[in-house]
C-alpha positions as CSV (number, residue, x, y, z in Angstrom):
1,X,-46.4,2.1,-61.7
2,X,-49.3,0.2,-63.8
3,X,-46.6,1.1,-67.3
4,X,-44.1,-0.9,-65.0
5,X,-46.2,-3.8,-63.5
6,X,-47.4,-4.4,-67.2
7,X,-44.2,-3.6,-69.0
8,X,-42.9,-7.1,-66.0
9,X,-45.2,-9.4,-67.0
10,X,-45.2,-9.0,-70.8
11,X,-41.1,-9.6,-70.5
12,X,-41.5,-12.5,-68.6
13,X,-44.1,-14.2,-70.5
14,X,-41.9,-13.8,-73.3
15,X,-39.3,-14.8,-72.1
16,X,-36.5,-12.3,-73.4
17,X,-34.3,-9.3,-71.9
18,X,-35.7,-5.8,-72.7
19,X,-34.6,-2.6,-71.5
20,X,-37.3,0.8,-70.8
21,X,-35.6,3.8,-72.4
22,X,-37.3,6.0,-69.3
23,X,-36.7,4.4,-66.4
24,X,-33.5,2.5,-67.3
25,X,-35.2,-1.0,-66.6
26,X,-33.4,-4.2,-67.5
27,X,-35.3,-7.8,-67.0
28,X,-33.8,-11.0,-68.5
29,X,-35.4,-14.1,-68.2
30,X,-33.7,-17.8,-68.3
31,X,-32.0,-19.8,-65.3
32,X,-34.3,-17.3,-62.8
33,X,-35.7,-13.8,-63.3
34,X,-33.1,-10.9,-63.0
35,X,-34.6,-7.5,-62.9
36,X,-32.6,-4.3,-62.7
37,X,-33.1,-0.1,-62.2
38,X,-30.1,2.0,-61.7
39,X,-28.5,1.3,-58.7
40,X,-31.2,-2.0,-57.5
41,X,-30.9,-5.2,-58.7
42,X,-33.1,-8.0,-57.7
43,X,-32.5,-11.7,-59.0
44,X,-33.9,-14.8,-57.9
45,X,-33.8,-18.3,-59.5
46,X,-33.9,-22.4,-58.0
47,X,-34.1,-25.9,-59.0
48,X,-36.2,-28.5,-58.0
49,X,-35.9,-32.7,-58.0
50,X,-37.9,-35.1,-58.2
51,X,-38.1,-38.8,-57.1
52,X,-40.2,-41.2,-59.0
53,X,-40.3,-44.8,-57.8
54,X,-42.6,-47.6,-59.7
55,X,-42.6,-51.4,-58.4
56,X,-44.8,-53.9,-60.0
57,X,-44.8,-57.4,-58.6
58,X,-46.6,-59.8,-60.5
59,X,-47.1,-57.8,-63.5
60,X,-49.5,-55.3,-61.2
61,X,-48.3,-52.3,-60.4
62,X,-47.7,-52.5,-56.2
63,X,-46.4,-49.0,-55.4
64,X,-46.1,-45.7,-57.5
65,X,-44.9,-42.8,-55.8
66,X,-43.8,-39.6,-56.7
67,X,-42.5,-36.9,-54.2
68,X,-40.3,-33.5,-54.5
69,X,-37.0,-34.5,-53.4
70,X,-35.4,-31.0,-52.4
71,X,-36.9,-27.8,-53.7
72,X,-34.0,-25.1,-53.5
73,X,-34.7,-21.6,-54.1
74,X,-32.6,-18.3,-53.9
75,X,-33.3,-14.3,-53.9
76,X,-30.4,-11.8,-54.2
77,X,-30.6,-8.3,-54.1
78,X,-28.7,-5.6,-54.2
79,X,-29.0,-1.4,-53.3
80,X,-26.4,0.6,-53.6
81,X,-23.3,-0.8,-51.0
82,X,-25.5,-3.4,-49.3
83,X,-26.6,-6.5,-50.5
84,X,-28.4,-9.4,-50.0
85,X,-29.0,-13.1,-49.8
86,X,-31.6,-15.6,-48.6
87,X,-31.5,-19.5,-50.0
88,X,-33.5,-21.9,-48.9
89,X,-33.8,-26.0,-49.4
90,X,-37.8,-25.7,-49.2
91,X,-38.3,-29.6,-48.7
92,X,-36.0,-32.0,-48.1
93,X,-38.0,-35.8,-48.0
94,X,-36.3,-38.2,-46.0
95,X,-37.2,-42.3,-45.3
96,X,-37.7,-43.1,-41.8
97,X,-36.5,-46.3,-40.5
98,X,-39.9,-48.2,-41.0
99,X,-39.4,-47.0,-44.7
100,X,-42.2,-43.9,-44.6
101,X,-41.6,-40.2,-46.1
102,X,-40.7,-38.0,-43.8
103,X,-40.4,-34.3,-44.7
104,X,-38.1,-31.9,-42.5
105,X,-39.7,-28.4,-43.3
106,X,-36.3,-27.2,-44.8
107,X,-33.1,-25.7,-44.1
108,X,-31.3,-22.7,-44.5
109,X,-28.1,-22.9,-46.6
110,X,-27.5,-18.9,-47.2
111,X,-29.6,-16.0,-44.8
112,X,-27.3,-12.7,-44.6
113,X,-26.5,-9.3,-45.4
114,X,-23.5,-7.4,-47.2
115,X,-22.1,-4.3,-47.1
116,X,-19.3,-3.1,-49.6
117,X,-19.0,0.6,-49.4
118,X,-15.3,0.0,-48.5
119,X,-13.9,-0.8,-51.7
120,X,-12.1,-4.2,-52.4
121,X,-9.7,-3.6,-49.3
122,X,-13.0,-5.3,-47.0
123,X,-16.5,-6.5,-47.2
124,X,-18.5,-7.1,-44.1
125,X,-20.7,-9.5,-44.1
126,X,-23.1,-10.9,-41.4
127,X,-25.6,-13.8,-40.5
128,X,-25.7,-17.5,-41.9
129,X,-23.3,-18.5,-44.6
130,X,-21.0,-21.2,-46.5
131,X,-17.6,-20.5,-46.2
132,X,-16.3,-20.3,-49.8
133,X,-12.4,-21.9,-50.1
């Protein structure tokens, strides 16, 4: 497990794919972390925004602020016939009406569970979702 834990952390800081002749280990790094054994994958990746604002009257600088406008992050997994997906909009700051920051806690934009074992005829899904068109 230590080989393993190691073997992780060396890929990532490096930032490159590698695959462990033994245990059939595949990470890749860039646009998330995607790591991969057999029949498990696990993948999980985001983005983040920022707001900046800067407003100088006078030549003096009368408000700098900088805040995290919505922080989005995703994990997928899969095992065999099931899969998974949770994705979350961490923060998401808002103005009030007397012009303060306001932040909601987040929402949840994906939260469910898959199972495929039927073949392409059906897939079941089940809990919170976008419907794709």
């Amino acid at each position: 497990m230590k080989k393993t834990a190691l073997f992780i952390a060396i890929a990532c800081a490096a930032g490159f794919a590698q695959a462990d002749e033994k245990d059939d280990l595949i990470i890749k790094v860039g646009g998330g972390l995607m790591a991969q054994e057999k029949e498990i994958k696990f993948q999980t990746g985001g983005r983040l925004q920022w707001d900046y604002n800067l407003a100088k009257k006078n030549g003096e600088t009368d408000e700098s602020d900088i805040h995290v406008r919505r922080a989005r992050i995703y994990v997928k997994s899969t095992v065999g016939d099931w899969s998974l997906k949770s994705q979350f909009n961490i923060d998401q700051a808002s103005e009030t009406d007397d012009g303060a920051r306001e932040d909601s806690g987040g929402t949840v934009e994906d939260l469910y569970i898959t199972y495929e074992g039927f073949g392409k005829p059906a897939k079941i899904s089940v809990g919170h979702q976008r419907v794709e068109f």
